[in-house]
N, C-alpha and C positions, 0 to 999 in steps of 0.2 A: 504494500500500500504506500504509494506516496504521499508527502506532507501536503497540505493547502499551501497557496504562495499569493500572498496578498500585499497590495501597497499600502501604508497610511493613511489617511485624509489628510493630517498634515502634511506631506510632501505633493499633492495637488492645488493645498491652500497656495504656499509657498512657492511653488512655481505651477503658477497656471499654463494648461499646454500639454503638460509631461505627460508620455504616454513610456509602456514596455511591451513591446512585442515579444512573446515566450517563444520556441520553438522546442518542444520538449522530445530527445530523441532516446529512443529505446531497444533493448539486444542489439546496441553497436557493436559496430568491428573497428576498433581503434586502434591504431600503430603509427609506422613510418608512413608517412606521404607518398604517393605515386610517384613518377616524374613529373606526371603529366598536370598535378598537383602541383608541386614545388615549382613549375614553370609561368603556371597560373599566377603565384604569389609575384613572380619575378616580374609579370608584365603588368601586377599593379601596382609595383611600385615607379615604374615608371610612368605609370599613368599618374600616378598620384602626384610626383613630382612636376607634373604640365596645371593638375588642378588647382594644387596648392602653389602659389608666385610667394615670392619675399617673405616677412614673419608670419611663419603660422600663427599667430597669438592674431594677428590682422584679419585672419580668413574667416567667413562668418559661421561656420559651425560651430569653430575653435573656437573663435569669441564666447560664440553663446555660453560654453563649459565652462569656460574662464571666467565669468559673471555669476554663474550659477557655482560655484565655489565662493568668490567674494560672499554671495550672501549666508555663506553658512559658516562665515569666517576665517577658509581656509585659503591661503595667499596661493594665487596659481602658479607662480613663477615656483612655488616648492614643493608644490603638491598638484602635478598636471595629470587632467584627464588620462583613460587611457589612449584614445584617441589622440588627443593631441604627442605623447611620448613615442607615442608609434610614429604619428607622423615626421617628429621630428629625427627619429632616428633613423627611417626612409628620407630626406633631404640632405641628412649630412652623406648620403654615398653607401650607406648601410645595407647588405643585405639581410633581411631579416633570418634568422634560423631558424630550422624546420622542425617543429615540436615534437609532433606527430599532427595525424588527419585533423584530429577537432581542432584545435589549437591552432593549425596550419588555416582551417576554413574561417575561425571567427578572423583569423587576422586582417583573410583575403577581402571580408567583406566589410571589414568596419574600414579598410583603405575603401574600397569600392564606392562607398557612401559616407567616409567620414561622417562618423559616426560610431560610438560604442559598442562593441561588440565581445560580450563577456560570454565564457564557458565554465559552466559551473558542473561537475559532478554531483550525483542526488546526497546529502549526509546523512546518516544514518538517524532515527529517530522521529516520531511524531509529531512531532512541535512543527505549526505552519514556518516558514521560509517568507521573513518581511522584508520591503525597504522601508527603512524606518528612521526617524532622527534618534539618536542615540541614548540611553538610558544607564540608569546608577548601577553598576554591577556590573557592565556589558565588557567582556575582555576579549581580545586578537592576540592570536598567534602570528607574528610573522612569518613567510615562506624561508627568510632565510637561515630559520631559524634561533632567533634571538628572543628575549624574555618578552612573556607578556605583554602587550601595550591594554591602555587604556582610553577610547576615543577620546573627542574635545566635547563638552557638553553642545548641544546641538548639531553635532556632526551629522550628515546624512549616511545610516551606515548599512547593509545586506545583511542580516542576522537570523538565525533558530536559536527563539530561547535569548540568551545573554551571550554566546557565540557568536562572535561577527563573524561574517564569511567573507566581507568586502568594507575596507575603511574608503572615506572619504568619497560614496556613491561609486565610481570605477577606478579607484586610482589604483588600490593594491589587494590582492586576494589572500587569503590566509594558506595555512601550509596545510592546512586540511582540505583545501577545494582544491588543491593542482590534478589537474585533468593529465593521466598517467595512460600508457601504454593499452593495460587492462583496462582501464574504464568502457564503464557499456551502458551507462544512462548518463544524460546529463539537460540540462538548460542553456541553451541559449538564449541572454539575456539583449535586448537588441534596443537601444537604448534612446530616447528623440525626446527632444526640446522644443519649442515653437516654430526653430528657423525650417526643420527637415519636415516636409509633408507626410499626410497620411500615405501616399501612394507608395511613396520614395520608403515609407517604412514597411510597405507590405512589399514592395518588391527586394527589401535585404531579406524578409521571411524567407520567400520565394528562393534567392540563391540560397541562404542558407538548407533548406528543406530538400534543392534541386542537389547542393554538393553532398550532405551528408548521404542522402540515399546513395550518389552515383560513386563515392568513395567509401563508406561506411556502413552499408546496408541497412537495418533494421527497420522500424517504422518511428514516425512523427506525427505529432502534436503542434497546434500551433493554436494560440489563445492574444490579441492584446489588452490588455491592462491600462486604465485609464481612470478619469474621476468618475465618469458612468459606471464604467464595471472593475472594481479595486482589486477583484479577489478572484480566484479561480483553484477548483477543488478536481487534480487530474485523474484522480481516480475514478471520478463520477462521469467521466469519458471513455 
């Protein structure tokens, strides 16, 4: 049985707009990337360097992130989307490394539509899966593995329970969510602000849905998340 995954109401007060497109994928086949995979990545990042010109902080999706961090206190210039980190490591001449398939796909598409593009593996336990502004008790594990942290009060954080799974909305994933070789369910979390349209976001569903099947087999799910409809229970699908 999977967890419920729902948004806040606060985090739709606080930015009106926000939507999450889910794409919920299941008996993955996850590993190494194809070629034909890792070739894909390779020609978006060229793409991506023609989309994005001069400072990404200037580019208006990146903008948007970068404002929607100010207001939750967190300064962008030290704590950037994941979006924009990608992008910037795609400008400076970077190729990105090949994770494996999931990891390899969200990358392909949050360049594609700059735009965030999180993979979450499911974690264990029944407690629904929030984005949520942060709460007293709430602790992260870093990935690189270093001691506990403790969010910023009002932090916008991904959590089950007092477990955060993601600080500061996409910036950094805990060392419990790393999306690993074996994995075979997971969330993809597809992430949009005011600037990116509803279309633009059902068409990153779309590739994401079209690559996992065509690299990773299994079957999908796909739900979005909004102030109309906050919550969604995958089980009862």
């Amino acid at each position: 049985m999977l967890p419920d995954y729902r948004i806040d109401e606060d985090i739709f007060r606080l930015y009106p707009g926000y939507r999450r497109r889910l794409v919920l994928g299941q008996t993955l086949r996850n590993g190494p990337s194809d070629a034909s995979l890792i070739a894909a990545l390779r020609t978006q990042e060229s793409a991506l360097r023609t989309i994005v010109q001069g400072n990404p902080a200037a580019h208006p999706p990146i903008a948007a992130w970068r404002e929607a961090y100010r207001r939750f206190g967190a300064r962008p210039s030290d704590f950037r989307s994941s979006v924009e980190a990608l992008t910037r490591r795609v400008l400076r001449g970077d190729s990105l490394p090949s994770i494996n398939a999931l990891v390899d796909i969200g990358n392909l598409v949050s360049m594609r539509f700059v735009t965030p593009v999180g993979v979450h593996p499911i974690p264990t336990g029944n407690a629904a899966l929030r984005l949520r502004l942060s709460a007293p008790g709430d602790s992260f594990l870093p990935p690189d593995g270093g001691p506990a942290e403790i969010p910023e009060i009002g932090e916008v954080v991904f959590a089950q329970d007092h477990s955060v799974l993601t600080r500061r909305w996409t910036w950094r994933q805990a060392a419990l969510t790393l999306t690993l070789p074996e994995t075979t369910t997971v969330f993809f979390n597809i992430d949009a602000l005011q600037g990116l349209s509803d279309d633009d976001v059902a068409a990153a569903s779309r590739d994401v849905t079209d690559l996992v099947r065509r690299y990773c087999g299994g079957q999908t799910q796909t739900v979005v998340l909004n102030a109309a409809n906050p919550s969604w229970s995958p089980s009862s699908n």
